[in-house]
C-alpha atoms as an extended CHARMM CRD file, in Angstrom:
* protein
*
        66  EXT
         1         1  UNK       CA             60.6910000000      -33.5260000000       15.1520000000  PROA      1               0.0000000000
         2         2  UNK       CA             56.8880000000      -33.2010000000       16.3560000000  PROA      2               0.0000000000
         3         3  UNK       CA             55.2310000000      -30.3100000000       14.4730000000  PROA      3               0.0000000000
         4         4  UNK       CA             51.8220000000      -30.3670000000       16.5860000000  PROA      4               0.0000000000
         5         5  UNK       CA             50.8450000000      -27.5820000000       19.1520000000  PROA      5               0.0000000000
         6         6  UNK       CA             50.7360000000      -27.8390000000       22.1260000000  PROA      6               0.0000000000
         7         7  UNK       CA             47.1320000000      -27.8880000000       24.5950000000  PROA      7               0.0000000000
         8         8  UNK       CA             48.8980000000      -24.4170000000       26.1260000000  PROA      8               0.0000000000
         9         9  UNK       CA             49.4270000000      -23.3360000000       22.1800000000  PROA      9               0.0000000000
        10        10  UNK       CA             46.0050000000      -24.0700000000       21.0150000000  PROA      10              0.0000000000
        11        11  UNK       CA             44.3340000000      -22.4620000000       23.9940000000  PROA      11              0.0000000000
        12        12  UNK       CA             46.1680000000      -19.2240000000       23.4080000000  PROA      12              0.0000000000
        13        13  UNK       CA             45.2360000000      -19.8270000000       19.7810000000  PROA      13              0.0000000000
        14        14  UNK       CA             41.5060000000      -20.1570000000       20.8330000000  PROA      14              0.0000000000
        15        15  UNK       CA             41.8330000000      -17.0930000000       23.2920000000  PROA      15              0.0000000000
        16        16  UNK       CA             42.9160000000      -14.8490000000       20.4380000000  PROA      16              0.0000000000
        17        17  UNK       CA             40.4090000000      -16.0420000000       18.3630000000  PROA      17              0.0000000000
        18        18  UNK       CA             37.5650000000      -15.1550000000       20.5190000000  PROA      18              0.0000000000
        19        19  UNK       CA             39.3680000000      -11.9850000000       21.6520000000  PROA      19              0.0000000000
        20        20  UNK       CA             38.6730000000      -10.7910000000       17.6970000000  PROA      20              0.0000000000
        21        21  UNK       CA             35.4830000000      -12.0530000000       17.5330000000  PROA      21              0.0000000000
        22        22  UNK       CA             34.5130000000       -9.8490000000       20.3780000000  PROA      22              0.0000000000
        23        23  UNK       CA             37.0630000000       -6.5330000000       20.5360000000  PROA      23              0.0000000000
        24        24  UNK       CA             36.7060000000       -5.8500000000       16.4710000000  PROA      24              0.0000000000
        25        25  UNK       CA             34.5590000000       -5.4230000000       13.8840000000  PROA      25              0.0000000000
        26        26  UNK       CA             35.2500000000       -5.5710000000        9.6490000000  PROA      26              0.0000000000
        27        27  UNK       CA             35.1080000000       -1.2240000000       10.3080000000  PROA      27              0.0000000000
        28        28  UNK       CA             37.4900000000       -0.9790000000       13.2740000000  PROA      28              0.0000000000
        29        29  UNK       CA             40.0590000000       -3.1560000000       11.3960000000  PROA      29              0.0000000000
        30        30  UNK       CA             39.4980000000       -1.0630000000        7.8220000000  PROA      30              0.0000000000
        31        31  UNK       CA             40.2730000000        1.7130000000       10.0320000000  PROA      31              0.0000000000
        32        32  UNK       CA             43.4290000000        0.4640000000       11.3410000000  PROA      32              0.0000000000
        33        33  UNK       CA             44.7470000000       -0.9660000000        8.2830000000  PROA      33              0.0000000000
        34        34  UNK       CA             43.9250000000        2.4970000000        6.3080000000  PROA      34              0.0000000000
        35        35  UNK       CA             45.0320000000        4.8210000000        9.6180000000  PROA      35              0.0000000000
        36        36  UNK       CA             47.6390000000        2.9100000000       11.0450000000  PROA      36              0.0000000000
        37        37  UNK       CA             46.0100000000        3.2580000000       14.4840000000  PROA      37              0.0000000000
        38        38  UNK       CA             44.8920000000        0.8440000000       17.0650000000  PROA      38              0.0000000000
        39        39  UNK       CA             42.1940000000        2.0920000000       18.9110000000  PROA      39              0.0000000000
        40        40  UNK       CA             43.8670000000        2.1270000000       23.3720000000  PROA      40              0.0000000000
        41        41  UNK       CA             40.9010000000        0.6510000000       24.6490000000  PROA      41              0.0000000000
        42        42  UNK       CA             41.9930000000       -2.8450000000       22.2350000000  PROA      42              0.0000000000
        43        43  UNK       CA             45.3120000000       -2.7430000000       22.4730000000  PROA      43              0.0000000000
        44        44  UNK       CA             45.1700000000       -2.4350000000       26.4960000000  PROA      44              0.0000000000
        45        45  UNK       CA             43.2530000000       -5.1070000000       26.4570000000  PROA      45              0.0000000000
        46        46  UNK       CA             45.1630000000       -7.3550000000       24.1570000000  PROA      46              0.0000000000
        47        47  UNK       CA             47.8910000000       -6.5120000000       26.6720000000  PROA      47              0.0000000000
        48        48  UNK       CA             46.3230000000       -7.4790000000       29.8840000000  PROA      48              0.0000000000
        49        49  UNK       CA             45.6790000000      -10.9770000000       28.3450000000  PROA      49              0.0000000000
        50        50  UNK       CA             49.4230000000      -11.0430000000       27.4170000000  PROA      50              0.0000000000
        51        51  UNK       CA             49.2140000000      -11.0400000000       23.3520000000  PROA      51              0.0000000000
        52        52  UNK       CA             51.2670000000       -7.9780000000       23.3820000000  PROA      52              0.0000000000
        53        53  UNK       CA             54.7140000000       -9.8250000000       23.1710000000  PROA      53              0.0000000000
        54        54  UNK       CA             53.8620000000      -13.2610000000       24.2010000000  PROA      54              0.0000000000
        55        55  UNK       CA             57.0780000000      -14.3390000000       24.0040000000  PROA      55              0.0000000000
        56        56  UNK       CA             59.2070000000      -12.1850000000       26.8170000000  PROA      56              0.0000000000
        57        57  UNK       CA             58.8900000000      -13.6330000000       29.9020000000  PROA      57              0.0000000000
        58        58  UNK       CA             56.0470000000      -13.0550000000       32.1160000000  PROA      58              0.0000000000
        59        59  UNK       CA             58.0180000000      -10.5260000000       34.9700000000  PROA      59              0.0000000000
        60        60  UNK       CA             59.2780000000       -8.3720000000       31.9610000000  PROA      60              0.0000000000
        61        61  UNK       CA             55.1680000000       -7.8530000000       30.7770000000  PROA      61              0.0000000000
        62        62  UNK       CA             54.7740000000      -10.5510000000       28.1260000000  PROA      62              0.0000000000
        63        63  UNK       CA             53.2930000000      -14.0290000000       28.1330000000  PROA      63              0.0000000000
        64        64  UNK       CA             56.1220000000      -16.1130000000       28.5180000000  PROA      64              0.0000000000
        65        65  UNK       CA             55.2420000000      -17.9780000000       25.8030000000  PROA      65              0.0000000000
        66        66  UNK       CA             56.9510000000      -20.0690000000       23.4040000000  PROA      66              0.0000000000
């Protein structure tokens, strides 16, 4: 069984990565683990690069990911 990601897994994994790097900040994510709350401006943006429920299938919203 082969255990190693794929080049479509580790760019998603990269994509992510720089989307946090950029879209938070050490006092927006205090915030949200202390509140609960997501700021909408984030989390519409985390969904129109498809991490919002990567894995339904692309024509139900999500990334079609495995």
């Amino acid at each position: 069984m082969d255990f190693e990601l794929t080049e479509e897994q580790i760019a998603v994994m990269k994509a992510a990565e720089e989307f946090a790097r950029k879209e938070t900040t050490p006092e927006l994510l205090d915030k949200v683990w202390k509140e609960g709350y997501i700021p909408w401006d984030v989390l519409r943006k985390a969904g129109e690069l498809r991490f919002i429920c990567p894995h339904w299938k692309e024509e139900h919203g999500g990334g079609g990911l495995d």
